[in-house]
matplotlib code that plots the C-alpha trace (Angstrom):
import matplotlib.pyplot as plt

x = [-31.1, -32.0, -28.5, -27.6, -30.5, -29.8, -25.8, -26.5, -28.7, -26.3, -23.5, -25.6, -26.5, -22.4, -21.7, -24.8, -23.6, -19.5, -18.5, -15.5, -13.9, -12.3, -9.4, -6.8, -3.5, -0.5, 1.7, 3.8, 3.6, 6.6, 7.2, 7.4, 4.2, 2.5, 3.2, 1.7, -1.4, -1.9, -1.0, -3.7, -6.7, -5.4, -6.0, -9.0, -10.9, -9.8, -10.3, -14.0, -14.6, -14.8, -17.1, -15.0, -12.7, -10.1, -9.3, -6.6, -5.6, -1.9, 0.6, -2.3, -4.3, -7.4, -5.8, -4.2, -5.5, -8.2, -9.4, -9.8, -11.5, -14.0, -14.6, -15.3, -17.8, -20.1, -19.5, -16.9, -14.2, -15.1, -12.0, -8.3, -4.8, -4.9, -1.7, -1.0, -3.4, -6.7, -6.4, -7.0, -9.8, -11.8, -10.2, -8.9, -7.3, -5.3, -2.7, -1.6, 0.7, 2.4, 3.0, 6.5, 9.2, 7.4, 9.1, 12.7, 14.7, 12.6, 10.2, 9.8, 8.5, 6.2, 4.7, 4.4, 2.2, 0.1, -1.1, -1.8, -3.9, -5.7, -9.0, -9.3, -9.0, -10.4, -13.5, -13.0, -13.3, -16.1, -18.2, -16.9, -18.4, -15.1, -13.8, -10.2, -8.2, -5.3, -2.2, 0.4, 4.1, 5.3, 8.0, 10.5, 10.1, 13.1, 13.0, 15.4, 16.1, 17.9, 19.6, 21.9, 20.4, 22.7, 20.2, 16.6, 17.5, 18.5, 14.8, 13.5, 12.6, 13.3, 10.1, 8.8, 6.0, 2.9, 0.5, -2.4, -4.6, -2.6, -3.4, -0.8, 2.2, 0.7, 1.3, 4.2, 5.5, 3.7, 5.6, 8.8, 8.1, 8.8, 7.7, 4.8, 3.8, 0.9, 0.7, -0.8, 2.1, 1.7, 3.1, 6.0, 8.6, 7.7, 7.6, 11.2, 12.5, 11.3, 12.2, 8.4, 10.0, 13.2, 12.4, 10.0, 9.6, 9.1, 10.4, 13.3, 11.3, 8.9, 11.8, 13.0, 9.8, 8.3, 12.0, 12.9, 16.3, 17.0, 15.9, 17.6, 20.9, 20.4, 19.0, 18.8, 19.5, 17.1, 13.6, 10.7, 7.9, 6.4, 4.2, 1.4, -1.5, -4.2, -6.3, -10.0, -13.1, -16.0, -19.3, -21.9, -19.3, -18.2, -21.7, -22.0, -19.4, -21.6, -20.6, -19.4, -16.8, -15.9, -13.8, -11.4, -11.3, -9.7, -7.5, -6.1, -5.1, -3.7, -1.4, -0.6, -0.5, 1.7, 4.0, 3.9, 5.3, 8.0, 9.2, 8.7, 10.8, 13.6, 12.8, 13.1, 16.8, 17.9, 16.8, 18.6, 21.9, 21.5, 20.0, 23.5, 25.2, 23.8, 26.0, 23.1, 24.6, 23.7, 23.1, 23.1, 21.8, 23.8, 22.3, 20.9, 18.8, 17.7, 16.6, 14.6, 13.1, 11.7, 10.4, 8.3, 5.8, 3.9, 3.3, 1.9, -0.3, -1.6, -2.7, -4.4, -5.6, -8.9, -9.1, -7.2, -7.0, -8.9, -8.0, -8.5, -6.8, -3.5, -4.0, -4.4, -1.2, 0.8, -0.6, 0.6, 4.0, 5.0, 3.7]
y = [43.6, 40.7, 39.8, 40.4, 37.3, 35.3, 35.3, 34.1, 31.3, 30.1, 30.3, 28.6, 25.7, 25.5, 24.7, 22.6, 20.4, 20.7, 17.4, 17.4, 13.6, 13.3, 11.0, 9.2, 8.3, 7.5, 9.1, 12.0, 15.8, 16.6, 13.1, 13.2, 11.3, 13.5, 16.1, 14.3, 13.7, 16.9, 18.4, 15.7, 16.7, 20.3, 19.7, 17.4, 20.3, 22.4, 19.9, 19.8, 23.3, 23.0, 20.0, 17.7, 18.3, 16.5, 16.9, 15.2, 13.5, 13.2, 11.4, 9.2, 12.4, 10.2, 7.1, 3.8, 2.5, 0.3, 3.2, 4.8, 2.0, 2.0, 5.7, 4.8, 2.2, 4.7, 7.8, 9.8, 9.5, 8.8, 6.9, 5.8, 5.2, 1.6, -1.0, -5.2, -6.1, -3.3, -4.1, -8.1, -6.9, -5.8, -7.8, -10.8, -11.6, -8.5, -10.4, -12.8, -9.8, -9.8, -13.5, -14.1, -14.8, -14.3, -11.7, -11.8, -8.7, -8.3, -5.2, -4.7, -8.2, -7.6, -4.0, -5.4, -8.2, -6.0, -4.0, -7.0, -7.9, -4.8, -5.4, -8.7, -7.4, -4.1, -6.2, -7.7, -4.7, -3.4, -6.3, -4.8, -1.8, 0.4, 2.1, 1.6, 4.7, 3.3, 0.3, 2.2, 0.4, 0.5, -2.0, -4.7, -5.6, -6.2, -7.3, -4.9, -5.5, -4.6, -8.0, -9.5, -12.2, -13.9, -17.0, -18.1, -20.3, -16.5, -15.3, -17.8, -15.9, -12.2, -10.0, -9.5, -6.8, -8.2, -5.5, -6.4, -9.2, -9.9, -13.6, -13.5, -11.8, -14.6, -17.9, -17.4, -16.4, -19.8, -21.7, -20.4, -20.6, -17.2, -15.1, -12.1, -8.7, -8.0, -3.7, -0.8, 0.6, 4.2, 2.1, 0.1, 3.3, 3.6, -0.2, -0.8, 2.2, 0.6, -3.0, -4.3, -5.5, -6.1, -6.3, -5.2, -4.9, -2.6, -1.2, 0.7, 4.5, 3.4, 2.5, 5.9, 7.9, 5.8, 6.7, 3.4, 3.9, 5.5, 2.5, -0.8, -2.0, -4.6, -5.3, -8.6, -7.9, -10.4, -9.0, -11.0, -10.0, -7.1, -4.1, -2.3, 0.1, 1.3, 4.5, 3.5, 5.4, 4.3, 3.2, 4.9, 8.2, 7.4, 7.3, 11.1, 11.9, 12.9, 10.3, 13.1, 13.7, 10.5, 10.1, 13.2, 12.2, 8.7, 10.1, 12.5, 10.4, 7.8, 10.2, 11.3, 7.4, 6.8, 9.7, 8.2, 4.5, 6.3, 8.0, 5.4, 3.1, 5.7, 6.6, 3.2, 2.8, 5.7, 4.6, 1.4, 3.4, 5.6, 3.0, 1.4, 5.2, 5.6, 2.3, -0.1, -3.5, -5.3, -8.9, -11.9, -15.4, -18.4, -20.3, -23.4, -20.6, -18.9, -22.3, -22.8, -19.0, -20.2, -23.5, -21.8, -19.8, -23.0, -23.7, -20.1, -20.8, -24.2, -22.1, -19.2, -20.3, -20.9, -18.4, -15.4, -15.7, -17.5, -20.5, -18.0, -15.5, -17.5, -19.5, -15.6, -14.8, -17.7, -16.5, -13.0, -13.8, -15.9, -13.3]
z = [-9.5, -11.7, -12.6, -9.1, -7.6, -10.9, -9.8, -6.6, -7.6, -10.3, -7.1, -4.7, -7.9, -8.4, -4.6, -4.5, -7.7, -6.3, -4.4, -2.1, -1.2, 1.5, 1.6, 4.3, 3.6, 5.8, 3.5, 5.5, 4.4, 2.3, 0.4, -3.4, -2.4, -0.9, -3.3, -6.4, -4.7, -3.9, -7.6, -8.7, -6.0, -7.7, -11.6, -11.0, -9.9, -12.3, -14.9, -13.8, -13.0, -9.3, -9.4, -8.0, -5.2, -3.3, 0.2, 1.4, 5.1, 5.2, 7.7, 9.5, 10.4, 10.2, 11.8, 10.8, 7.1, 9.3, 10.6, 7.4, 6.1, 8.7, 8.4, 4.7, 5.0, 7.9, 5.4, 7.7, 4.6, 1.0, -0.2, 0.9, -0.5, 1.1, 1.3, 2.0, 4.8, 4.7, 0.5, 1.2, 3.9, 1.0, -1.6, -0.6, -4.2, -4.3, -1.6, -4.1, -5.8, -2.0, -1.8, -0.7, -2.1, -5.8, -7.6, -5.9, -7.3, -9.9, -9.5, -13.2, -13.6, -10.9, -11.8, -15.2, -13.6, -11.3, -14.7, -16.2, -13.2, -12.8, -14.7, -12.6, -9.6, -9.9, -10.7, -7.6, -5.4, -7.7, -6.4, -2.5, -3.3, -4.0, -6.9, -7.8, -9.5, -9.6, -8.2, -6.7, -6.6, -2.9, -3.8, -2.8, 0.9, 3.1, 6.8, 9.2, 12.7, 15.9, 16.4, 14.2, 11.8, 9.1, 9.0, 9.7, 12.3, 14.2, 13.5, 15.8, 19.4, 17.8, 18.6, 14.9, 14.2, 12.3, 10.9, 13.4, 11.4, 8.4, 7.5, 4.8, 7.4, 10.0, 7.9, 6.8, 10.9, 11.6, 8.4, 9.9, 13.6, 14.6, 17.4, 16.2, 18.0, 16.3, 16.0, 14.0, 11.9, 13.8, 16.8, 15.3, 15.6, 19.4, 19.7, 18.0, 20.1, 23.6, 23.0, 22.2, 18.8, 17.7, 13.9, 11.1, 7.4, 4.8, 1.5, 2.1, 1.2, 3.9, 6.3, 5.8, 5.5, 9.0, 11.0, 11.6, 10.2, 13.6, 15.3, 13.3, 13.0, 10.5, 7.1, 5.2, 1.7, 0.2, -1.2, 1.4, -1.3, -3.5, -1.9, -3.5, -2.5, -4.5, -4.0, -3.8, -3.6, -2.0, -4.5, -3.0, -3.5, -6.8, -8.3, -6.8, -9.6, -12.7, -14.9, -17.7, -14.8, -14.0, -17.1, -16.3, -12.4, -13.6, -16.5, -13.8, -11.1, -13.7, -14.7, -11.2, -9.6, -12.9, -11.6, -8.2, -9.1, -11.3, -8.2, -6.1, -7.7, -8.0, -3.8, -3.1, -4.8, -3.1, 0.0, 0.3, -0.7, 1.8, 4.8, 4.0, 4.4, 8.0, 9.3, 8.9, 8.2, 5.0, 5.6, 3.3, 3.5, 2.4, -0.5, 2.0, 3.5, 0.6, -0.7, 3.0, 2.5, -1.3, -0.1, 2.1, -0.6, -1.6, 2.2, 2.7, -0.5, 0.9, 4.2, 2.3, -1.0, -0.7, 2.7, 2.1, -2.2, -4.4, -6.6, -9.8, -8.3, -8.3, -11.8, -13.0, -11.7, -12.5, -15.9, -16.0, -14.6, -17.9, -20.5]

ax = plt.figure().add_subplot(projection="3d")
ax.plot(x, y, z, "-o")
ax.set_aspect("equal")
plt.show()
């Protein structure tokens, strides 16, 4: 009888010590994604006995990324995998990795320079209350449309989305005079369907993975800038970890985020080749427009730095670029 009450009260200490973290991602069931993460949130609690759990929100269950990020900062969600706009919300230096026109065709370069840059700005969103486990590579951005656009002077008066309160997305439609539609992502598929926009961007995995490939004609085969994410965790959260734990929980989703970016990058190549497959025209912009398109970086920079970025943040990476 002894062992029997002296079982149960070890049980009932286990569950009472065990945390589960609940996370939001837009990431559909079924991606390579979404498969990593969960093989992650799967040896992280074995790896701490149970401890620690991971229960994952795929596919936008728990709403566009500012939604999650809200439900993170009044306790409804305990962390987020968290892209472009919602990472400047809490991190305003992050956005000068998704300056445009940067990096080019050179992903390498860039991933190379976001781990360089990680221990600045992880410090950053350490002073915003959030933990960061990890950068993940989304990739090179390309801009597809419904209408046909061999220039920049045919951009002018096409209905472009705009994530809904992206500074960065919103200076450089101002630079270049173009028309915005300001949208949560859930909505640009409906949106390019009915006519509301006629033209978005996105790596080509997230062209794919969102359906828009159904919905565009065109792409312009000339990287705008470089997407990442990063998968943060809430402080107030984080400190819940024991801190004996908190070792394993990082090493873990390294190794997983690591895993992520290596078939990401892979995805991402695939995708184009097969965008093209479908019948979606690849577009390309004569040199006096490419010229125009490069120009336009250190009038974006003029807007934000001091706004969006900070001064530091873009000495820093003007630094890691040339190493």
């Amino acid at each position: 009888m002894k062992f029997c009450f002296f079982a149960i009260a070890m049980l009932i200490s286990f569950q009472l010590n065990a945390q589960t973290f609940k996370i939001g991602v837009l990431a559909p069931e079924g991606t390579g994604w979404a498969k990593n993460l969960k093989n992650m949130a799967s040896e992280i609690e074995k790896s701490t006995d149970g401890k620690v759990k991971f229960k994952i929100y795929f596919g936008g269950a728990q709403g566009d990324e500012p939604d999650v990020l809200r439900k993170v900062r009044i306790g409804q969600l305990h962390g987020g995998i968290f892209t472009g706009k919602t990472l400047g919300d809490i991190n305003g230096d992050v956005r000068v990795m998704e300056l445009p026109f940067t990096f080019y065709e050179n992903r390498e370069l860039a991933l190379a320079t976001l781990k360089r840059m990680a221990p600045f700005l992880n410090t950053g969103f350490s002073k915003n209350k959030f933990e960061n486990l990890g950068f993940f590579e989304l990739g090179l951005i390309y801009f597809v449309s419904k209408q046909k656009t061999e220039s920049i002077d045919a951009l002018k008066g096409l209905k472009i989305w705009t994530w809904e309160g992206d500074p960065l997305v919103m200076a450089m439609i101002q630079e270049m005079n173009l028309v915005s539609v300001p949208l949560s992502l859930p909505d640009v598929l409906s949106s390019l369907s009915t006519g509301i926009i006629e033209a978005a961007y996105a790596p080509p995995l997230a062209v794919i993975a969102l359906q828009w490939n159904t919905k565009i004609k065109y792409l312009v085969d000339f990287p705008l800038a470089y997407s990442t994410g990063a998968f943060l965790i809430g402080k107030d959260a984080w400190a819940k970890i024991p801190a004996d734990l908190q070792g394993k929980v990082r090493e873990t989703a390294a190794k997983f985020i690591d895993l992520v970016n290596e078939q990401n990058a892979k995805d991402n190549v695939e995708a184009l080749s097969a965008i093209k497959s479908m019948g979606v025209e690849f577009l390309k912009f004569s040199d006096k427009d490419v010229k125009t398109a490069k120009g336009l970086r250190a009038k974006i920079i003029e807007r934000l730095k001091g706004k969006l970025f900070s001064a530091e943040a873009l000495k820093k990476l003007d630094t890691e670029m040339k190493l």
